[in-house]
N, C-alpha and C positions, 0 to 999 in steps of 0.2 A: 456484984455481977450485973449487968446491964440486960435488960428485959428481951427475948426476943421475940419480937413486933411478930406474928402472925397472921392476923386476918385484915382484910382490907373491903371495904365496906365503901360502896357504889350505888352512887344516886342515879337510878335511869338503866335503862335496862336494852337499848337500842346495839349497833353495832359496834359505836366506839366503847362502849362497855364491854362487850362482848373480847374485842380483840384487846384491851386494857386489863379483862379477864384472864384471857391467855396466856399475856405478858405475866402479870404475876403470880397465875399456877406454875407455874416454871423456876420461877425463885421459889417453889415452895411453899406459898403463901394459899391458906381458905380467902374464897372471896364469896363473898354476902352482898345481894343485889335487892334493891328497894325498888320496886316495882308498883306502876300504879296500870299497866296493862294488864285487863282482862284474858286474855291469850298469851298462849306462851309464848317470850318474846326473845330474841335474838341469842341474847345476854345469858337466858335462864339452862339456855341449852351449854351451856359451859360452867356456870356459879356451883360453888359448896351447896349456897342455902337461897332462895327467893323468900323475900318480906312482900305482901300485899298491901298496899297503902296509898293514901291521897296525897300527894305533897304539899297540899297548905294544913295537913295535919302535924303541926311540929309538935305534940308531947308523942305520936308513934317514929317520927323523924328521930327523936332524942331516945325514945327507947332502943330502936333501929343502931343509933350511934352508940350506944352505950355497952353492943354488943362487939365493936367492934376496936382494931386499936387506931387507924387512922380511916377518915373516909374524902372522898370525891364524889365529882361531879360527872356526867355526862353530858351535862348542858345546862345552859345558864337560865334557864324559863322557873327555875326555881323563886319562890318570893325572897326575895333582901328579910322580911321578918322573918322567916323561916330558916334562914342560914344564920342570923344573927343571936336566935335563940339557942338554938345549936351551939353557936362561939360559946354564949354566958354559960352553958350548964355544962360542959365538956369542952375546955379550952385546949388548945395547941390538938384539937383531934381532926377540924376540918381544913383541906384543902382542896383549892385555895380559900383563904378564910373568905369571912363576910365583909371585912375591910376593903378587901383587894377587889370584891364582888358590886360593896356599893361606888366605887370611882367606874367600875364597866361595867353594870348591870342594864345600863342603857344607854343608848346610841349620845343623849345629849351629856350625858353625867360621862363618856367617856371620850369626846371629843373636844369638854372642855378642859379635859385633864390632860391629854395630850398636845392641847394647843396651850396648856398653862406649862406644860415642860419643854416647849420649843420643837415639838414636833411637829411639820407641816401638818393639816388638815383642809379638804374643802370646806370654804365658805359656806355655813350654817345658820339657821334661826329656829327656835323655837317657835311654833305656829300655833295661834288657838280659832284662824277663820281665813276665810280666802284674801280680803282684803290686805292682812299679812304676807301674803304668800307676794299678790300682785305687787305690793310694796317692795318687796325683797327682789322680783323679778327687775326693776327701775335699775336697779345696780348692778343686778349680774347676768338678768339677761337668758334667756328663753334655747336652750331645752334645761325644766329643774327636773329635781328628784325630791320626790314629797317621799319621806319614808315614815314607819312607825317606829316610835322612840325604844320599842320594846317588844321580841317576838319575833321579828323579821329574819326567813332564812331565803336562800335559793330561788330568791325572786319575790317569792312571797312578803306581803309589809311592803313593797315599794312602786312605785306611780311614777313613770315619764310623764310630767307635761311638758309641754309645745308653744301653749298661749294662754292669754286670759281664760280662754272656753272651757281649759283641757281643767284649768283651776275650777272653775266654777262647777263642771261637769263632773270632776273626780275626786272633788276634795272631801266628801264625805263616803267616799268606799273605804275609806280608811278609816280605823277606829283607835281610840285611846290618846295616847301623847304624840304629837305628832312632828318632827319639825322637816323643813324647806332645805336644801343641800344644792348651790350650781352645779351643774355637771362639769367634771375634768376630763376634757378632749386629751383620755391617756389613749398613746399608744401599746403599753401591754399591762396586765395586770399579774404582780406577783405576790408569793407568800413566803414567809420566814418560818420554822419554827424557831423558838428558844425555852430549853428547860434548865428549870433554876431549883435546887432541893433546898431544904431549911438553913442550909451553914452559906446560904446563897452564892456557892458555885452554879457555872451557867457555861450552856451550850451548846451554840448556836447550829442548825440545820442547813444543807445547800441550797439555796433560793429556788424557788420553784415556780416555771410559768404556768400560769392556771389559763384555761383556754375555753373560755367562756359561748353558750349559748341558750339566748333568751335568759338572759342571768343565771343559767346553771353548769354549773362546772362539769367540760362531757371529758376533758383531757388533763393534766398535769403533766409537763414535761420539764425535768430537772439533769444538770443545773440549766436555770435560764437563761441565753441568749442573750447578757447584758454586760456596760463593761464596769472593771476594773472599779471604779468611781462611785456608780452607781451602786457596784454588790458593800462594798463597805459601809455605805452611807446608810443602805437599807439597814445592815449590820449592829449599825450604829443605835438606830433610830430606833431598832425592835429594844436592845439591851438595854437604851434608856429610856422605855418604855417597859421594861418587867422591871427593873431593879427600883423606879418610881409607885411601880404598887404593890412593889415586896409579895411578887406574887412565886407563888410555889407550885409546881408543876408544868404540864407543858403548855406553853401559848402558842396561837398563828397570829400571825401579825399580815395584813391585806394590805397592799404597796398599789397603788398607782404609777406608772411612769410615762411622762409624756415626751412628745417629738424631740422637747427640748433639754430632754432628762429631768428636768423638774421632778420632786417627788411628794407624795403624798399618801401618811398613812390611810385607810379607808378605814377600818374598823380591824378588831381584836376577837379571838375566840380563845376562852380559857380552859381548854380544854386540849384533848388530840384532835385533829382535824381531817377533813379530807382532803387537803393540798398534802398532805404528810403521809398515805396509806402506803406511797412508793418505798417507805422507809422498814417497811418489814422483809424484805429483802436487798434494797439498793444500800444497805447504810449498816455499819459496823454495829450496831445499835439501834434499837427502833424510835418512835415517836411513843410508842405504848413503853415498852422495856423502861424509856426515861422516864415517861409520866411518872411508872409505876414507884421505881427508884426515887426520884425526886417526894413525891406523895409519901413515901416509907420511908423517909430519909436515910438515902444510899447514897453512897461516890455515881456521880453519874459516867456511862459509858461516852467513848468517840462516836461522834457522829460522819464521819467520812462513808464517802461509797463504795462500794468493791467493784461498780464497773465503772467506766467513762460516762453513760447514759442510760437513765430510765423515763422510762413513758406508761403513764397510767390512764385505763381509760373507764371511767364509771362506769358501771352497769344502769340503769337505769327502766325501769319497769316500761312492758311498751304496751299492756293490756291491760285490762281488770280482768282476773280470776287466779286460777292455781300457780303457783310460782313454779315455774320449767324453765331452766336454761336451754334454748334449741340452737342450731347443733352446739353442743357444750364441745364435740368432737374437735370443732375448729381451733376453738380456745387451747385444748390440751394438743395438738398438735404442735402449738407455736414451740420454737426454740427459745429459753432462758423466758418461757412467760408462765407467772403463777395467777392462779385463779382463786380469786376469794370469793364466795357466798355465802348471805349473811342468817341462813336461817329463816328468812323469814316466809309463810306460806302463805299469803296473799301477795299479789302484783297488784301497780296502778299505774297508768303513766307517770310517767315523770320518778317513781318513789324510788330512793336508791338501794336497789337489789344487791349489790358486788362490787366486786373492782377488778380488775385485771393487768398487772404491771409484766413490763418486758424489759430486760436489761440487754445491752447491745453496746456497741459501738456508734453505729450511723443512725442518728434520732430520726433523721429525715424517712430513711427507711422503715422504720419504727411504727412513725406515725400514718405511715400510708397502709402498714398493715394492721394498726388500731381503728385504723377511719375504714377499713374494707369489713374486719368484723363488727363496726358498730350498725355498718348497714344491714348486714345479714344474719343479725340475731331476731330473737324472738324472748322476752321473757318475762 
């Protein structure tokens, strides 16, 4: 008789753990959260059990693991030693393993892996001084993106320069591994998901336009506005990019598209994502539901939508102090709009508080009543 898998065991304790949480209380599954947050964090307010721990402590990682029958991630800031020691002393328990982690654990180690399997990428260099940078600039030429190899989210980790100056000026606000990236004059920026369980069935999510400001994502509106050509190609490009790092669970995959349709992976998150939260109601199946499934090795569900259009708008902290959604009234007024918030009791600017999706027909109308409450919240 074949064992049944019960508990599922989650590194990180934030939101996508939280609603990854959810997902698999539902199947009936304990779920055990590894926590290195001092306060109670997102996640803890849903888990079976919370573990208290450092994450470069891998013998309480492996104790952690040992308790459990498969585990994940919630994000990828974890050390490569730490997932790999994991692999050697509890094999087939982590996903996605530490193999899949070191080809994407960093911006360079994952760019040459998809530019070694024919997947467009922008033009990169590894940098260890500005002289580099301006070198690289000779070629491709002034606005770059200096990013960090390692860490960078939502703006954070990455540098616009402009000229010589902005190098010399900015190139040591940045720390660690560093490399030089031209910029890609895209016209829109989108995301795929793809999830793949152990017997490596896969699939794929409806492309989604991510709607960016100041690099942080304030909309998602699915499916995107693109044609025919374009969505397969992206299609393409994701699946032969998860099936190349035999990766298990769910990924995003970040799409450049420009004027000329050209396309360009940008970067990978192994993980559920926030281009994908529209999926807990617009889709037959969620982003978490498959994580979940894929990670416990299950038949994954369809990913189709139930309406024509969904639009999601982040929440976004707009103060420092007590978390209060004000008026939350407007939010639950909306027609076909659900309101997620994630537990947590402090705000900051910028820090993502919720989400808010609306399923509809006319996007257009959608969005104008997304961009009306994102003016007039408080939270």
């Amino acid at each position: 008789m074949n064992k049944q898998f019960k508990i599922l065991g989650i590194l990180g304790s934030g939101q996508l753990a939280r609603m990854s949480a959810i997902a698999a209380k539902r199947l009936g599954y304990e779920v055990y959260i590894y926590c290195n947050a001092p306060d109670v964090s997102p996640a803890e307010l849903v888990a079976t059990k919370t573990f208290k721990g450092h994450f470069d402590d891998k013998v309480a990682l492996l104790i952690f693991a040992s308790l459990c029958d498969f585990v994940t991630l919630e994000n990828e800031f974890i050390s490569l030693r730490c997932l790999e020691y994991l692999d050697e002393n509890k094999p087939n328990c982590l996903f996605p393993s530490s193999k899949t982690f070191k080809l994407t654990g960093d911006k360079i180690s994952e760019k040459n892996h998809f530019k070694e399997m024919g997947i467009p990428v922008a033009p990169f260099l590894k940098v260890l001084n500005p002289k580099e940078v301006i070198e690289f600039a000779k070629k491709h030429s002034y606005p770059l993106v200096l990013k960090t190899s390692k860490g960078g989210y939502d703006g954070y980790g990455n540098l616009t320069l402009r000229n010589d100056n902005d190098v010399y000026e900015k190139f040591h606000l940045l720390k660690g591994e560093l490399l030089i990236e031209a910029f890609i004059p895209y016209d829109m920026e989108c995301a795929i998901l793809v999830a793949r369980n152990h017997a490596g069935e896969c699939v794929t999510y409806p492309i989604a336009h991510t709607i960016q400001e100041n690099h942080i994502c304030h909309f998602v509106s699915v499916p995107a506005p693109i044609d025919k050509k374009s969505e397969e190609q992206i299609k393409e490009y994701a699946l032969r990019a998860m099936k190349s790092l035999d990766a298990v669970g769910i990924f995003a995959f970040e799409f450049f598209i420009t004027k000329n349709k050209d396309i360009y992976l940008n970067e990978s998150a192994p993980r559920p994502h926030n281009s994908g939260h529209y999926s807990i109601e617009a889709c037959e199946t969620s982003q978490f539901d498959n994580h979940v499934r894929a990670v416990m090795n299950l038949p994954l569900g369809p990913s189709h939508m139930r309406a024509p259009h969904a639009l999601m708008l982040n929440l976004l902290g707009t103060k420092v102090g007590e978390a209060r959604l004000e008026p939350m009234e407007s939010f639950l007024k909306v027609k076909e709009g659900f309101l997620h918030l994630y537990g947590k009791s402090k705000s900051k600017p910028g820090r993502k508080m919720g989400h808010f999706t609306v399923l509809g027909n006319e996007p257009g109308e959608i969005l104008t009543t997304l961009k009306q409450l994102k003016e007039s919240y408080t939270l």
